[in-house]
mmCIF file of the N, C-alpha and C atoms, coordinates in Angstrom:
data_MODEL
# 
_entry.id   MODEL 
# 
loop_
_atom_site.group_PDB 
_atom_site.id 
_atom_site.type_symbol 
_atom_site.label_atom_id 
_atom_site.label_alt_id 
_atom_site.label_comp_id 
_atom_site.label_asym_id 
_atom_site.label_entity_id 
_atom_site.label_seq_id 
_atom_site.pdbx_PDB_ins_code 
_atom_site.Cartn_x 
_atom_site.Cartn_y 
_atom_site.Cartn_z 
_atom_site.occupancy 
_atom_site.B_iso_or_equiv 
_atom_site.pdbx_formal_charge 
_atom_site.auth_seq_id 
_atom_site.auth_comp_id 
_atom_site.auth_asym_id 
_atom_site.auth_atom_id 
_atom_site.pdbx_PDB_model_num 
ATOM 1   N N  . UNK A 1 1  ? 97.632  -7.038  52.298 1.00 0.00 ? 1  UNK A N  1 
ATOM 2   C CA . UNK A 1 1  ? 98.985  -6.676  52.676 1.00 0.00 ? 1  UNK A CA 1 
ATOM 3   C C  . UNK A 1 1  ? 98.962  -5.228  53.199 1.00 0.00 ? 1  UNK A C  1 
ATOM 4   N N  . UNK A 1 2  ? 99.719  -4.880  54.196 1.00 0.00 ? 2  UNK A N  1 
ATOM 5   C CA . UNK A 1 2  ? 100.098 -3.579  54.917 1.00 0.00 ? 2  UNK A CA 1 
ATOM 6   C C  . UNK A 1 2  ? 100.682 -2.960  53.548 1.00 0.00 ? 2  UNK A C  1 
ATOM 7   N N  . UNK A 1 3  ? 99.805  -1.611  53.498 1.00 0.00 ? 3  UNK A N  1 
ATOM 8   C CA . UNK A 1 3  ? 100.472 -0.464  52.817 1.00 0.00 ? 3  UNK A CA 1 
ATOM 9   C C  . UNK A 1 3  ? 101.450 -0.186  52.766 1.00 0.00 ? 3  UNK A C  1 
ATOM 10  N N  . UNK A 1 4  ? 102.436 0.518   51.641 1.00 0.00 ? 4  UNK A N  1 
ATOM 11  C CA . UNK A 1 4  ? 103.764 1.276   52.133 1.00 0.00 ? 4  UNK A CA 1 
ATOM 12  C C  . UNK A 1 4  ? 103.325 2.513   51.574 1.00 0.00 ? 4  UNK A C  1 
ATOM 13  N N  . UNK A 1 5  ? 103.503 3.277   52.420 1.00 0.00 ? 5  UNK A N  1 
ATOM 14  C CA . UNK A 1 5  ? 102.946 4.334   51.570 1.00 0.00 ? 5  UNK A CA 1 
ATOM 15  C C  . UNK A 1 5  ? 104.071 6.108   51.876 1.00 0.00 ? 5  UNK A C  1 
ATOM 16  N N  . UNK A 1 6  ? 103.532 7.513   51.664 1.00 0.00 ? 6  UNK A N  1 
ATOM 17  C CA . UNK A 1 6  ? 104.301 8.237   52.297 1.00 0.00 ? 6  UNK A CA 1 
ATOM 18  C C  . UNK A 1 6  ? 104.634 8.165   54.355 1.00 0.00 ? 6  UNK A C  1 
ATOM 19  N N  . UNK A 1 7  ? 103.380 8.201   54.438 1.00 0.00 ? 7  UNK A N  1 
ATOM 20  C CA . UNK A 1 7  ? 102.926 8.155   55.650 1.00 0.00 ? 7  UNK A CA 1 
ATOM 21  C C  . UNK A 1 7  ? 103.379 7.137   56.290 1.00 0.00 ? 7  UNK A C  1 
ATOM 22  N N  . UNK A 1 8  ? 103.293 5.742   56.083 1.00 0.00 ? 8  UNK A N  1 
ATOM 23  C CA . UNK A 1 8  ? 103.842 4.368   56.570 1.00 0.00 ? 8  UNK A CA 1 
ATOM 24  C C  . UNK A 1 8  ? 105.135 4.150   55.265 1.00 0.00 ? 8  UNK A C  1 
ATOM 25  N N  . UNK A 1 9  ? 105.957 4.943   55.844 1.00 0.00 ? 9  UNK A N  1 
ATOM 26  C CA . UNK A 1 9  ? 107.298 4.061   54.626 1.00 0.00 ? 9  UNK A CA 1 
ATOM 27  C C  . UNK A 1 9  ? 108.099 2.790   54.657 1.00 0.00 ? 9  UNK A C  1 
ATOM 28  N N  . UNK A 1 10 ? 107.683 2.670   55.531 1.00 0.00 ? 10 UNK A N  1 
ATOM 29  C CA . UNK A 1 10 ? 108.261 1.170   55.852 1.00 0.00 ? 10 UNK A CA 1 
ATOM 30  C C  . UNK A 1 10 ? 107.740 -0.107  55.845 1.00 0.00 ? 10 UNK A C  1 
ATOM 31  N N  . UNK A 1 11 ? 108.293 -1.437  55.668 1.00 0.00 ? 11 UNK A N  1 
ATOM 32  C CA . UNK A 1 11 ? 107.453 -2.630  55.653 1.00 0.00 ? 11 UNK A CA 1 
ATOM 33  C C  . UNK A 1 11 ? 106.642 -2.980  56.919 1.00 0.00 ? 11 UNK A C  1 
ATOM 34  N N  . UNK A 1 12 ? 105.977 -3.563  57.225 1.00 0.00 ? 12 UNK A N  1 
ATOM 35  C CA . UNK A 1 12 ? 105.508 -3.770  58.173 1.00 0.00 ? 12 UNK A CA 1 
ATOM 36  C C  . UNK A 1 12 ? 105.789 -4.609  59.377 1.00 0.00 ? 12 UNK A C  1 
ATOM 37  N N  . UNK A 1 13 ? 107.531 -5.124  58.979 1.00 0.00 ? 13 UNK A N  1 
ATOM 38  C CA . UNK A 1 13 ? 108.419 -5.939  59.753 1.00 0.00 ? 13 UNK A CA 1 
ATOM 39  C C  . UNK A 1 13 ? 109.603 -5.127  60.066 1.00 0.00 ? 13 UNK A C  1 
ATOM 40  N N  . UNK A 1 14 ? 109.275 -4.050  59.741 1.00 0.00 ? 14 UNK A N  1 
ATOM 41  C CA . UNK A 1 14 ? 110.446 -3.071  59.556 1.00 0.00 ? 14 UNK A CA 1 
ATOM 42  C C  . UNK A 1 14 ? 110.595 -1.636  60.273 1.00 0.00 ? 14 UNK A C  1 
ATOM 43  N N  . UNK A 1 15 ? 109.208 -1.525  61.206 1.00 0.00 ? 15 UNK A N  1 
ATOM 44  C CA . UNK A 1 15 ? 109.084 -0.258  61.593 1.00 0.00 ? 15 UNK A CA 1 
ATOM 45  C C  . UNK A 1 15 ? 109.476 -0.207  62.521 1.00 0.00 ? 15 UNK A C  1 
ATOM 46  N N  . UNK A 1 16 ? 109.887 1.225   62.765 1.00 0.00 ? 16 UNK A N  1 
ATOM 47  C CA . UNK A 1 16 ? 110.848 1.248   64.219 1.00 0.00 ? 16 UNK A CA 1 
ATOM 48  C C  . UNK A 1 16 ? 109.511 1.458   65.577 1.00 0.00 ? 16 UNK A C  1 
ATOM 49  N N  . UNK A 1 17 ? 108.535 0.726   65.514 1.00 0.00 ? 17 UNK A N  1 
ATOM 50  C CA . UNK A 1 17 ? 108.024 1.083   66.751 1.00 0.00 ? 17 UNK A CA 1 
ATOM 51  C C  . UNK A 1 17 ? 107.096 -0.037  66.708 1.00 0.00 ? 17 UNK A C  1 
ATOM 52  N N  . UNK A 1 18 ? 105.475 -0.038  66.175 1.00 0.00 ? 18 UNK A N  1 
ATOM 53  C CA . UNK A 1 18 ? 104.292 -1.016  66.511 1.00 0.00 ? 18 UNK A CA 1 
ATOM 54  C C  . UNK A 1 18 ? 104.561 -1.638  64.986 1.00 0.00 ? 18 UNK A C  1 
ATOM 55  N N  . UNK A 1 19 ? 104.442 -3.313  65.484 1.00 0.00 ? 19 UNK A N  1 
ATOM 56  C CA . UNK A 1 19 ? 104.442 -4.078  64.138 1.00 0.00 ? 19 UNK A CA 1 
ATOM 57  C C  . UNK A 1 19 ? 103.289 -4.571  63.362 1.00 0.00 ? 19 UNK A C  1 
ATOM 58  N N  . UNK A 1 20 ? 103.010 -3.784  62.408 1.00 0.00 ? 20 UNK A N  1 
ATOM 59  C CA . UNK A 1 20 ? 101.231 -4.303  62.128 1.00 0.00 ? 20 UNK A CA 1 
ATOM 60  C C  . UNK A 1 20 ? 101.327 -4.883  61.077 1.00 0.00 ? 20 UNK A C  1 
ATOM 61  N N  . UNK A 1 21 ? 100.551 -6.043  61.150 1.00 0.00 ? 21 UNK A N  1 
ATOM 62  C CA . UNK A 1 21 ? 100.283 -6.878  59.055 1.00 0.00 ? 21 UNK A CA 1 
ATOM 63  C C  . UNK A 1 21 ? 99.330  -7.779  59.675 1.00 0.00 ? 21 UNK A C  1 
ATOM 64  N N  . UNK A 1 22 ? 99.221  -7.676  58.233 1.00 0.00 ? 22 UNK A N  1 
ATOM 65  C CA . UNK A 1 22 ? 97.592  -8.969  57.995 1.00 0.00 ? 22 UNK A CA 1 
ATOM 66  C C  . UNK A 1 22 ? 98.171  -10.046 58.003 1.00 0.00 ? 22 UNK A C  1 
ATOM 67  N N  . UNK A 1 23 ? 97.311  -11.356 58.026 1.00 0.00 ? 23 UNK A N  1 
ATOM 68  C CA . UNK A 1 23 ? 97.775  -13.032 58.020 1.00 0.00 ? 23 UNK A CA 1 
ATOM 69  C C  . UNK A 1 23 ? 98.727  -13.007 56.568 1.00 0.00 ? 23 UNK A C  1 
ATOM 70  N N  . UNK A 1 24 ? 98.475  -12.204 55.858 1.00 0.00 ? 24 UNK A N  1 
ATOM 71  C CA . UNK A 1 24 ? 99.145  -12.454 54.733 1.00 0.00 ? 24 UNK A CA 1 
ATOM 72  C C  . UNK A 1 24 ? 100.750 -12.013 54.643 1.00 0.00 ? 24 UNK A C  1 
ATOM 73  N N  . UNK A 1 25 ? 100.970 -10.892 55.065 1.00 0.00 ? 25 UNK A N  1 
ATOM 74  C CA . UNK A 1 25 ? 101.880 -10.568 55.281 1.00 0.00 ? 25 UNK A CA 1 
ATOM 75  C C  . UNK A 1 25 ? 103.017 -11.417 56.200 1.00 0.00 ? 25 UNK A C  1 
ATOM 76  N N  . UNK A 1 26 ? 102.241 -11.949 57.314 1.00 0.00 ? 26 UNK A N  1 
ATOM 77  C CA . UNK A 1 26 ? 102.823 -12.965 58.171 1.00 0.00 ? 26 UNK A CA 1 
ATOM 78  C C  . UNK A 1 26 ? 103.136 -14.063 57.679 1.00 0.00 ? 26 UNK A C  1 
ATOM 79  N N  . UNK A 1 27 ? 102.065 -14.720 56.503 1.00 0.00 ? 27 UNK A N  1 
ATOM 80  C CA . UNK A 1 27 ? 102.408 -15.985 56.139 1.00 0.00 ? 27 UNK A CA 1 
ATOM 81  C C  . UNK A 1 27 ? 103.311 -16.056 54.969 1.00 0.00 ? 27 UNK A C  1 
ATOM 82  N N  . UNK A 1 28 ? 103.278 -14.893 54.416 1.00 0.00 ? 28 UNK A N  1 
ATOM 83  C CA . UNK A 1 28 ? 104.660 -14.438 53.378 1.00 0.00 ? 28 UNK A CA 1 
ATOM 84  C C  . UNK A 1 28 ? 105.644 -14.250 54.056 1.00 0.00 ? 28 UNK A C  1 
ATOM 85  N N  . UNK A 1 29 ? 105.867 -14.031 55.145 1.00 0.00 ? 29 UNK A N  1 
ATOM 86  C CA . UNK A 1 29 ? 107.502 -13.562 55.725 1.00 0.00 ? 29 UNK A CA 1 
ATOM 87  C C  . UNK A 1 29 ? 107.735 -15.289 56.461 1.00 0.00 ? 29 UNK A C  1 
ATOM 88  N N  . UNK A 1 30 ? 106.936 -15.934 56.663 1.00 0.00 ? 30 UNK A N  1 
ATOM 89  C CA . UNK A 1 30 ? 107.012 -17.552 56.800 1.00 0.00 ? 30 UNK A CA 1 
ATOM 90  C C  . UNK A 1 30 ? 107.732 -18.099 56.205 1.00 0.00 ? 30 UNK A C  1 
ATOM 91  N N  . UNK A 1 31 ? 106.844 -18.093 55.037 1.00 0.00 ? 31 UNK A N  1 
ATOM 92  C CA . UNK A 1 31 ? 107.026 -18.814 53.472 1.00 0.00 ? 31 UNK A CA 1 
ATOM 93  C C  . UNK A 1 31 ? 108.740 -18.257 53.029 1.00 0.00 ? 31 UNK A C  1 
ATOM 94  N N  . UNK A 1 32 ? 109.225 -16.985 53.227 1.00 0.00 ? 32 UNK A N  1 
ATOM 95  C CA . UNK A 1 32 ? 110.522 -15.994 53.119 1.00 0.00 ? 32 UNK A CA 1 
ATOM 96  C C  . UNK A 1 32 ? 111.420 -17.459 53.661 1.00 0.00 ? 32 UNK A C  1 
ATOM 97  N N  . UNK A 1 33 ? 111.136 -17.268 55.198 1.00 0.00 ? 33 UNK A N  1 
ATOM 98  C CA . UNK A 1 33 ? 111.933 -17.856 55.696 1.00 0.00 ? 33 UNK A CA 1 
ATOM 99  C C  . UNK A 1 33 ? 112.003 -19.274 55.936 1.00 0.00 ? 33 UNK A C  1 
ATOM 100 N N  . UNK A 1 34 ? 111.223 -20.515 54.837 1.00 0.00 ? 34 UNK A N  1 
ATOM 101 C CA . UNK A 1 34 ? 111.295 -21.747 55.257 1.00 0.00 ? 34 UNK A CA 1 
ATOM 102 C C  . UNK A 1 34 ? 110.792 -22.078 56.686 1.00 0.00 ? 34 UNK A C  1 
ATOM 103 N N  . UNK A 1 35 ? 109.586 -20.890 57.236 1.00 0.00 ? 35 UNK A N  1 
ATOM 104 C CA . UNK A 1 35 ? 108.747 -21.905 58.067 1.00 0.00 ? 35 UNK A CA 1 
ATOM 105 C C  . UNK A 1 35 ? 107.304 -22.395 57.890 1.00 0.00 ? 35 UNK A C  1 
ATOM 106 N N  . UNK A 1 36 ? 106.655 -23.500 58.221 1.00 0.00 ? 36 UNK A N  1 
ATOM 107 C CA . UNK A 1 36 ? 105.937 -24.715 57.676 1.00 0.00 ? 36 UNK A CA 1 
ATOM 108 C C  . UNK A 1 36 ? 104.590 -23.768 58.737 1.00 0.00 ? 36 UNK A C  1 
ATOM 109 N N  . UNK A 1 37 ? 103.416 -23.371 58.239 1.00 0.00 ? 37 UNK A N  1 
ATOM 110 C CA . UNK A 1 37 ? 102.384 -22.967 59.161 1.00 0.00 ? 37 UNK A CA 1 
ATOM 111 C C  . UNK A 1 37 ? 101.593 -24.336 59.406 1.00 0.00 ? 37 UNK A C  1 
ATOM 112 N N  . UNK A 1 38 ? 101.225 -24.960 60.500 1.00 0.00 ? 38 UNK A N  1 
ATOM 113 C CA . UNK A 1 38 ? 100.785 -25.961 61.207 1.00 0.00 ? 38 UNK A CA 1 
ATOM 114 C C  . UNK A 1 38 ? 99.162  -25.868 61.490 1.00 0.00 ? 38 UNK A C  1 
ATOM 115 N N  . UNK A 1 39 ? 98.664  -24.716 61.870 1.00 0.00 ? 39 UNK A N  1 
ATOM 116 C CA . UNK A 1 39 ? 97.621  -23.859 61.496 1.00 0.00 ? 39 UNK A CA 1 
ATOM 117 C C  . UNK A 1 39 ? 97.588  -22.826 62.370 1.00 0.00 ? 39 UNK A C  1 
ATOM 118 N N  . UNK A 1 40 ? 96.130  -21.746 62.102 1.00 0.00 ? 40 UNK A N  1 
ATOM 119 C CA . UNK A 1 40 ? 96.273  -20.719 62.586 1.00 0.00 ? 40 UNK A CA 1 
ATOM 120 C C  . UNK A 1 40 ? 94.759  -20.766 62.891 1.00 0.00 ? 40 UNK A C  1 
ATOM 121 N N  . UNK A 1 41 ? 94.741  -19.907 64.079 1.00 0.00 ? 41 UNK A N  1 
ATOM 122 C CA . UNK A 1 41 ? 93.171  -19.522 64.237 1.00 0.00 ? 41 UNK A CA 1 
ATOM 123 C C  . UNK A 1 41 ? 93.397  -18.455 64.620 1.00 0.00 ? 41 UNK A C  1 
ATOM 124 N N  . UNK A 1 42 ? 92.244  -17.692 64.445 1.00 0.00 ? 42 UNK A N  1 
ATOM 125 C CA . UNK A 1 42 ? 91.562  -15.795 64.437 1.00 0.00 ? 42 UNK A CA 1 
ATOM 126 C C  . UNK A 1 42 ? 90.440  -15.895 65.645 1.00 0.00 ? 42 UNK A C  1 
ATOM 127 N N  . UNK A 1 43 ? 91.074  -14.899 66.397 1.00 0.00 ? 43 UNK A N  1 
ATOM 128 C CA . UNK A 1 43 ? 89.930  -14.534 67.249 1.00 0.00 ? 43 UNK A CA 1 
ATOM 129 C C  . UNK A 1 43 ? 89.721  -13.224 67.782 1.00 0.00 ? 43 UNK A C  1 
ATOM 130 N N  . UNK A 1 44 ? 88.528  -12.697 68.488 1.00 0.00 ? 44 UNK A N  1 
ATOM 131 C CA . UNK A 1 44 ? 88.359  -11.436 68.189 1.00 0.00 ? 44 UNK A CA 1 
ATOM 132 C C  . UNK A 1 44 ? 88.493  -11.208 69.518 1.00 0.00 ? 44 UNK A C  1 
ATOM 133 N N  . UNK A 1 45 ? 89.020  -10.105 70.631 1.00 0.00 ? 45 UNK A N  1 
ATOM 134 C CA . UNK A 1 45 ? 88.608  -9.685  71.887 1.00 0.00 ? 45 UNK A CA 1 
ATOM 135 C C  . UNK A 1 45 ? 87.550  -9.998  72.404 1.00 0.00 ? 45 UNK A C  1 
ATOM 136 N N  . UNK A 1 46 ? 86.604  -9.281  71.587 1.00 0.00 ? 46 UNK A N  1 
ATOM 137 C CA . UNK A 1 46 ? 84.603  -9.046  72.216 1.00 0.00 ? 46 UNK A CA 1 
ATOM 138 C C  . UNK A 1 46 ? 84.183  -10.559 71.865 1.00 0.00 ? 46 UNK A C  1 
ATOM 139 N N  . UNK A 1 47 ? 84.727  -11.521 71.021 1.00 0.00 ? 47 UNK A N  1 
ATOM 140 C CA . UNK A 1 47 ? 84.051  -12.697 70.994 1.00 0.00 ? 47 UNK A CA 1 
ATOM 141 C C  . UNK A 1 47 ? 83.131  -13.125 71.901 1.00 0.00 ? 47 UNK A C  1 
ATOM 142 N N  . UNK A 1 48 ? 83.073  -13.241 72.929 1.00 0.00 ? 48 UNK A N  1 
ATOM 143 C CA . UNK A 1 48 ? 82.412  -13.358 74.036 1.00 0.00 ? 48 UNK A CA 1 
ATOM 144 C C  . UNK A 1 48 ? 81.171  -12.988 73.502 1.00 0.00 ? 48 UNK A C  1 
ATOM 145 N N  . UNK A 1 49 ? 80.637  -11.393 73.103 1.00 0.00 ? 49 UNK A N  1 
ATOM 146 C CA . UNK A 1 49 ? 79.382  -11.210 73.010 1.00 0.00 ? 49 UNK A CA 1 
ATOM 147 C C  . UNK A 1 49 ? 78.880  -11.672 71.546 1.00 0.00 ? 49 UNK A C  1 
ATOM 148 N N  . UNK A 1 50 ? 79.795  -12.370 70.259 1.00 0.00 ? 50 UNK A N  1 
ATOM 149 C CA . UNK A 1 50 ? 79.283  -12.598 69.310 1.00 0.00 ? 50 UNK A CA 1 
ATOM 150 C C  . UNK A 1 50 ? 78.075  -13.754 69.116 1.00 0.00 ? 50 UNK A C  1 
ATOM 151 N N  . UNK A 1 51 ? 77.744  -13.574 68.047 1.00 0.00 ? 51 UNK A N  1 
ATOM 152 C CA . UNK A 1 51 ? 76.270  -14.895 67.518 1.00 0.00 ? 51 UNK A CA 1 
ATOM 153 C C  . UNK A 1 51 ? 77.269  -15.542 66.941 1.00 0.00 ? 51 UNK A C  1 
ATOM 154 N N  . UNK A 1 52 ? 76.538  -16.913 66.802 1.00 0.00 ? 52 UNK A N  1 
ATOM 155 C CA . UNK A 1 52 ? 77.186  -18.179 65.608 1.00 0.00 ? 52 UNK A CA 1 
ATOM 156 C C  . UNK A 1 52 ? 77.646  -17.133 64.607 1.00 0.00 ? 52 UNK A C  1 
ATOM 157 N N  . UNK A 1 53 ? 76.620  -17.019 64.065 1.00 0.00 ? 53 UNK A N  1 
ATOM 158 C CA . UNK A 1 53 ? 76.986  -16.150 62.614 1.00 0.00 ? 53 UNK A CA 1 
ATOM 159 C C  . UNK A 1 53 ? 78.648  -15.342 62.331 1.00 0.00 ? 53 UNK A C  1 
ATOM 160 N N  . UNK A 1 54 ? 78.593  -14.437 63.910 1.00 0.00 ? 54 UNK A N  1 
ATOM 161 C CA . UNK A 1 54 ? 79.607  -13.580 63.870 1.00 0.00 ? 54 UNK A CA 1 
ATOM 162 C C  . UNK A 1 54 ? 81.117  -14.713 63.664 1.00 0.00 ? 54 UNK A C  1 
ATOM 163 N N  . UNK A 1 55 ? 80.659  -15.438 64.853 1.00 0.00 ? 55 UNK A N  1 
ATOM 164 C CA . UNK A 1 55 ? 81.987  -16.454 64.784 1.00 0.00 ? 55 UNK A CA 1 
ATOM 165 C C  . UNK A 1 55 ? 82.515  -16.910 63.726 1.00 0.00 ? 55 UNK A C  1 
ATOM 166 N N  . UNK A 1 56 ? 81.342  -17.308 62.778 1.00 0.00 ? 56 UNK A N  1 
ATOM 167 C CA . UNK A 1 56 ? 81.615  -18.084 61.486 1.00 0.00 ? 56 UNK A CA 1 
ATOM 168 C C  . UNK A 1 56 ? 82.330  -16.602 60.434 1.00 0.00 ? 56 UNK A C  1 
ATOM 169 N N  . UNK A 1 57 ? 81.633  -15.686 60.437 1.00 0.00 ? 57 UNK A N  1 
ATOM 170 C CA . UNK A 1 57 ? 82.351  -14.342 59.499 1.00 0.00 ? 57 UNK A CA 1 
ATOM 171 C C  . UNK A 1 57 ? 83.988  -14.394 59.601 1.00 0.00 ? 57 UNK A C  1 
ATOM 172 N N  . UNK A 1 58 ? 83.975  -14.745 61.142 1.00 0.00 ? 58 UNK A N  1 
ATOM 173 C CA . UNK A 1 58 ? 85.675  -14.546 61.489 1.00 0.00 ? 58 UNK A CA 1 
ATOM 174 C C  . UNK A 1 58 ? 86.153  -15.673 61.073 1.00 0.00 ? 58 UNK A C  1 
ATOM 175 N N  . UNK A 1 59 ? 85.492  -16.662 60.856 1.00 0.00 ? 59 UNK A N  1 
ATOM 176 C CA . UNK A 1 59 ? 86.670  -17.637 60.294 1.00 0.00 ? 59 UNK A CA 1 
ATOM 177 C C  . UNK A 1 59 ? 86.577  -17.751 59.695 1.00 0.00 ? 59 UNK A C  1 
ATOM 178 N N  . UNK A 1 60 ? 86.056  -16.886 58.813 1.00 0.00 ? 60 UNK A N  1 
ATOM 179 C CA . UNK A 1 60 ? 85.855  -16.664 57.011 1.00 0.00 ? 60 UNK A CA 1 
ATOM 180 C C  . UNK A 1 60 ? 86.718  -15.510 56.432 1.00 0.00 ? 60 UNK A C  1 
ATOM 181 N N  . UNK A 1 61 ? 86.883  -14.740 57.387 1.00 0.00 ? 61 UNK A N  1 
ATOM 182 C CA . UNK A 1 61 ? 87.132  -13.359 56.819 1.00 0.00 ? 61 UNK A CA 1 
ATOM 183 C C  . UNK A 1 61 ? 88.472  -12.661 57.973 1.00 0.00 ? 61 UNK A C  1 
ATOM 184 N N  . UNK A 1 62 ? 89.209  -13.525 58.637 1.00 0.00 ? 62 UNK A N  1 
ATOM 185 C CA . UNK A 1 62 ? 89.746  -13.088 59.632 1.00 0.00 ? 62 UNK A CA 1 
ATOM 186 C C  . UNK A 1 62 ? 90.606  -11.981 59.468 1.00 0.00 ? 62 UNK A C  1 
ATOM 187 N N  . UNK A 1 63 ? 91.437  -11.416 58.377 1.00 0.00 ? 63 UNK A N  1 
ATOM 188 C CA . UNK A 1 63 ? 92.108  -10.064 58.029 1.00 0.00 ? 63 UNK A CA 1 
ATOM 189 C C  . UNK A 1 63 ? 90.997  -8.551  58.580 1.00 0.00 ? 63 UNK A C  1 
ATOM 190 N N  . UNK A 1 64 ? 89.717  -8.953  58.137 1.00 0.00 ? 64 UNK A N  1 
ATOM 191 C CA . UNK A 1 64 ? 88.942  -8.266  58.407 1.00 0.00 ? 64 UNK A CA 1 
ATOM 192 C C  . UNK A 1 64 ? 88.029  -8.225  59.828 1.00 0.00 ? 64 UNK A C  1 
ATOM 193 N N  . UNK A 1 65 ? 87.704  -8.923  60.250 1.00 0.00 ? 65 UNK A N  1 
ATOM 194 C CA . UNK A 1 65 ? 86.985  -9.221  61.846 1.00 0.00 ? 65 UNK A CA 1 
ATOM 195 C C  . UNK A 1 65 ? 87.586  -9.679  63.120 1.00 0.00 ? 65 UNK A C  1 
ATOM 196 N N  . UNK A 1 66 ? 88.930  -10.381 62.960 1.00 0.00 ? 66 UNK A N  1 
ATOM 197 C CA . UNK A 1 66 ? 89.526  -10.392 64.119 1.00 0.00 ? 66 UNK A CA 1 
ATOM 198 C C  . UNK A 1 66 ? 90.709  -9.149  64.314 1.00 0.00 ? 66 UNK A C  1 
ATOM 199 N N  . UNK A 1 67 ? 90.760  -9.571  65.843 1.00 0.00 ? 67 UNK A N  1 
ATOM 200 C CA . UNK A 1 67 ? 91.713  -8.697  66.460 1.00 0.00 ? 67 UNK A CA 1 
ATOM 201 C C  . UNK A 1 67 ? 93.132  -9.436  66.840 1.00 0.00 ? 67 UNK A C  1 
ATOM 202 N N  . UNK A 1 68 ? 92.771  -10.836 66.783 1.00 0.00 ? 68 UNK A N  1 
ATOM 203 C CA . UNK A 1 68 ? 94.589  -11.187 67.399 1.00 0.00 ? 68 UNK A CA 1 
ATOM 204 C C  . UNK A 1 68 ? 94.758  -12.961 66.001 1.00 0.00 ? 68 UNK A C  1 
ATOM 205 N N  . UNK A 1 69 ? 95.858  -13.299 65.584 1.00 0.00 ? 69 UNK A N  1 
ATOM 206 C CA . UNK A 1 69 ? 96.094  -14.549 65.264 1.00 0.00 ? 69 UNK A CA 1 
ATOM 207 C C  . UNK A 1 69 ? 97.357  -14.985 65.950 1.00 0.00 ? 69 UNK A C  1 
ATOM 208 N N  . UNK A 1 70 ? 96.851  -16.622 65.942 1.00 0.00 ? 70 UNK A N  1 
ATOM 209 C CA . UNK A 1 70 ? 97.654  -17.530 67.195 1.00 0.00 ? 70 UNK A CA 1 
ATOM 210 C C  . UNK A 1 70 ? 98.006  -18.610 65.509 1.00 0.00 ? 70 UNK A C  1 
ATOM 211 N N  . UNK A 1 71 ? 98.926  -18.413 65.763 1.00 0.00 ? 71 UNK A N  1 
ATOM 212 C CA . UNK A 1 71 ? 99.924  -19.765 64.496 1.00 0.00 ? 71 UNK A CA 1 
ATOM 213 C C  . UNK A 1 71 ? 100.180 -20.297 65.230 1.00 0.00 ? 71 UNK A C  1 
ATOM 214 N N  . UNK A 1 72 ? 100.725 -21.814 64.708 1.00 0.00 ? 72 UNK A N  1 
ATOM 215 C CA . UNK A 1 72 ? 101.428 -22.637 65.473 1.00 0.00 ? 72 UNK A CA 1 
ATOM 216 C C  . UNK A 1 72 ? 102.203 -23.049 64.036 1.00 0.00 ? 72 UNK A C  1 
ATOM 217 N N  . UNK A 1 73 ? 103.841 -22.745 64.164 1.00 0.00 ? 73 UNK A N  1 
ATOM 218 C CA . UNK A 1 73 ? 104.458 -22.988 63.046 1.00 0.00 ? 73 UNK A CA 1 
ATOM 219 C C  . UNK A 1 73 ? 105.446 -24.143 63.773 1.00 0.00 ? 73 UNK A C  1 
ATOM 220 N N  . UNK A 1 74 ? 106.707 -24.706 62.499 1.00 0.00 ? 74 UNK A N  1 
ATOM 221 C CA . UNK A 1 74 ? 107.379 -25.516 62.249 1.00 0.00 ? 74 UNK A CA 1 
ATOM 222 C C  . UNK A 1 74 ? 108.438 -24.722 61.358 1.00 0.00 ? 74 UNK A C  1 
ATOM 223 N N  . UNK A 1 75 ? 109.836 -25.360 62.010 1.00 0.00 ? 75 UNK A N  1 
ATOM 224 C CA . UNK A 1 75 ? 110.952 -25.250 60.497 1.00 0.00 ? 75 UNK A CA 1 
ATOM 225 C C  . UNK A 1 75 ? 110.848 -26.514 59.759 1.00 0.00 ? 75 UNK A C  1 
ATOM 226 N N  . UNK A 1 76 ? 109.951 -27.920 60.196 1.00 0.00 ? 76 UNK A N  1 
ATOM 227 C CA . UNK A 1 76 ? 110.149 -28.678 59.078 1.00 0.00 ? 76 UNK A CA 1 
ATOM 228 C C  . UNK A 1 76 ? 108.619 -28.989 58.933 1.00 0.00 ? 76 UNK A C  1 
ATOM 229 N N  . UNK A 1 77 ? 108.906 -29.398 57.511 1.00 0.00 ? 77 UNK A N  1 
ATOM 230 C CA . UNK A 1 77 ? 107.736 -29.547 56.758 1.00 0.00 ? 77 UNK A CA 1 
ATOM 231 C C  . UNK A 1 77 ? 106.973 -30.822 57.587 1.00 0.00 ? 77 UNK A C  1 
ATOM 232 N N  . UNK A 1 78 ? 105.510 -30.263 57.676 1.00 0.00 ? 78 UNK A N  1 
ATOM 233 C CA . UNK A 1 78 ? 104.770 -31.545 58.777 1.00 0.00 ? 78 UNK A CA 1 
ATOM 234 C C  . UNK A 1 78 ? 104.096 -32.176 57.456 1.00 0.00 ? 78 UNK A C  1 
ATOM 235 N N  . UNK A 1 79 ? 103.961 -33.321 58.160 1.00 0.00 ? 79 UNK A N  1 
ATOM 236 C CA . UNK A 1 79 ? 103.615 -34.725 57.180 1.00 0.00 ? 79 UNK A CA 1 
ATOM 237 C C  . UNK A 1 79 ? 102.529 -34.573 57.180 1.00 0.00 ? 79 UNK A C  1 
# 
């Protein structure tokens, strides 16, 4: 989860300028609002130059190794 701290006082849905949070933060303000995540994938800019290996880290560890996430949500619950 995005810090609140002196420096960043605000939530991370809340700042008056760049909106930054981890998948978690995103999938908590989801979950807030009754929407259904459908799934999500992580991917990194430079992907291009990664190994298997790297690829697999990111879809292990995506808070930490990627640079962008693509959701595909729902307001109703998918079957």
């Amino acid at each position: 989860m995005m810090p609140v701290s002196e420096a960043l006082p605000y939530e991370w849905y809340n700042t008056p300028n760049i909106h930054l949070c981890t998948f978690k933060d995103f999938e908590q303000l989801c979950a807030q609002h009754d929407i259904h995540i459908v799934n999500r994938f992580a991917v990194s800019d430079s992907e291009k130059g990664h190994t298997p290996l790297m690829k697999a880290l990111i879809r292990q560890a995506p808070n930490l190794l990627a640079d962008v996430a693509i959701y595909r949500v729902t307001k109703q619950k998918p079957e």
